[in-house]
N, C-alpha and C positions, 0 to 999 in steps of 0.2 A: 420334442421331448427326449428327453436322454434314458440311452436304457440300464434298467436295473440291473442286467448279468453281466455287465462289465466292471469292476473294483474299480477302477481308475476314472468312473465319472463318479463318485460317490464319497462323499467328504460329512464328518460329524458338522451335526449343527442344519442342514439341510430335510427338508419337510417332506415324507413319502407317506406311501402307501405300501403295508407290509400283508402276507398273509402268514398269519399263526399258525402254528405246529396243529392246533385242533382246530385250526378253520379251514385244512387244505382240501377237505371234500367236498364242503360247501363255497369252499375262494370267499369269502368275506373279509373284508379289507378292513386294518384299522391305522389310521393315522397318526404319524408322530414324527418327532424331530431325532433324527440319528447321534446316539452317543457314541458306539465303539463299532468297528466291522470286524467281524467273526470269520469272515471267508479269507482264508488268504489265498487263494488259487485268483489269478487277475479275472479269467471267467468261471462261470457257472451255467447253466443251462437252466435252473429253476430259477434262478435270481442269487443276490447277492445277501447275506443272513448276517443280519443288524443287531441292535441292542439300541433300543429308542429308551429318549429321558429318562419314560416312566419304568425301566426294568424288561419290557416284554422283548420276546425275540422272535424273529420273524423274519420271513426272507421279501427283500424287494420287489414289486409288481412294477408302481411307478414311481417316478421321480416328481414331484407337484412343483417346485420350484427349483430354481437355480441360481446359485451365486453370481 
């Protein structure tokens, strides 16, 4: 599995697992397919902070598929 804190495994269109701004106490994950990446530092230590389909933002956990 590829990891989420790296920018340069991470391409729009790809299916992860994010955790929410209001879910980071709980780490509750929700799923979606990557619109735009928000991080521009190549790493991050928490993960890498997305903008999935639906609008939500969120930083990377895992990566569920790969191109």
């Amino acid at each position: 599995m590829k990891d989420g804190k790296t920018r340069a495994n991470i391409k729009p269109g790809m299916l992860v697992n994010i955790v929410l701004k209001k879910d980071q106490r709980s780490g509750t994950l929700t799923e979606g397919i990557v619109k735009d990446l928000l991080t521009s530092a190549p790493v991050h230590h928490r993960g890498i902070k997305v903008r999935l389909t639906d609008g939500q933002i969120g930083r990377i956990q895992e990566i569920i598929e790969e191109d």
